[in-house]
N, C-alpha and C positions, 0 to 999 in steps of 0.2 A: 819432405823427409825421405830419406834413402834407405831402403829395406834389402834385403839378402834374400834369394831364390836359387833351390840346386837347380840344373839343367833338367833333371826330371820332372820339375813340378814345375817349371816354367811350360816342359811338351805336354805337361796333362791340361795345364791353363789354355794353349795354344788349342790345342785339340775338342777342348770342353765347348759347349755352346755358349759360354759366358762373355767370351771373347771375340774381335773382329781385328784382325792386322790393317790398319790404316797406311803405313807405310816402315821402308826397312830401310837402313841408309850405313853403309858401310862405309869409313872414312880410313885412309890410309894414312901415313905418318906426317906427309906433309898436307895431311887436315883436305884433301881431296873429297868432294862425298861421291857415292855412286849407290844409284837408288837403283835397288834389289828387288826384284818382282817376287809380287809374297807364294807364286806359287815355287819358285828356285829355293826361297829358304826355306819352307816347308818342307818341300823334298830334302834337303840339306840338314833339317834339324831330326830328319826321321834316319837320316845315314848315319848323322851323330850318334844319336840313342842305339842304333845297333851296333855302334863302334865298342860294347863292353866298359872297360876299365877306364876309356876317358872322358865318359860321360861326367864321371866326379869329378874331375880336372876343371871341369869350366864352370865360374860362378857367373850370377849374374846380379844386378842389382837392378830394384823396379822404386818407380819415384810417383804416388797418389798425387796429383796436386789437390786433391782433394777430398778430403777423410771423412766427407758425412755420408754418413747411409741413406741418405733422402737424396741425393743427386742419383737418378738412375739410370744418367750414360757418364759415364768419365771418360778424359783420355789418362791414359799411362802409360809412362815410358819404361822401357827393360833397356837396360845398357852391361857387354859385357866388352872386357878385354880397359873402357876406359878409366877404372881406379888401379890400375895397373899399369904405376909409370915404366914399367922394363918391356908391356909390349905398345908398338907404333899401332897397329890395327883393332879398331875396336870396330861393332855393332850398335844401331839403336835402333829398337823395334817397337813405333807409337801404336797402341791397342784402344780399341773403344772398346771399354765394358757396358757392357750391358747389366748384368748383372753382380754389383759388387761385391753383393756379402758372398754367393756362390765364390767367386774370383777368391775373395780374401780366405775365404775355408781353406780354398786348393790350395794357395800357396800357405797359410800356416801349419796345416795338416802334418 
C-alpha cells in the first residue's frame, strides 16, 4: 500500500535514528538507473530543506510492505517524482527501519 509523505517529514524520518538508507537509485526517462551514494543525497536533501518554498513542491510516497508492528526491521521504499506522469526523473530510496512505530509517528505526525 502507497502512503503520502511531505519532504519535511520524510528529512525528519531520514535524520531520526529509526532509519538506515540501504540504497538510492535515480532513474532517468529512458528508465536508466544510477545508484546514488547516500552520503550525495544526504547532503542533497539537506540543500533541499534550506531551499525555502520548494521544500512543499516535492511529494513523496513510501510503500510498508509490511504493516505489523512485530516485524522489527523492515525495508521501505520512498519514491518521489514516479506518480507523476509529466516528470521523466524520479527517486527511490530503500530504508531499513528499525524501529517502526517511532518511523510511523514521524511520518503521520
Amino acid at each position: 500500500m502507497k502512503y503520502i509523505a511531505t519532504t519535511e517529514k520524510v528529512w525528519e524520518l531520514l535524520k531520526s535514528n529509526t532509519t538506515e538508507i540501504t540504497k538510492v537509485i535515480a532513474t532517468d526517462g529512458d528508465y536508466k538507473e544510477t545508484v546514488i551514494e547516500k552520503n550525495i543525497f544526504m547532503e542533497n536533501m539537506e540543500f533541499l530543506m534550506e531551499s525555502g518554498c520548494l521544500v512543499n513542491c516535492i511529494g513523496w510516497h513510501y510503500d510498508r510492505p509490511y504493516s505489523c508492528k512485530d516485524v522489527p526491521e523492515q525495508e521501505w521504499v520512498l519514491t518521489t517524482g514516479k506518480m507523476n506522469c509529466e516528470i521523466e526523473n524520479f527517486l527511490t530510496v530503500h530504508l531499513k527501519v528499525i524501529n517502526v512505530s517511532a518511523a510511523e509517528k514521524i511520518l503521520e505526525d
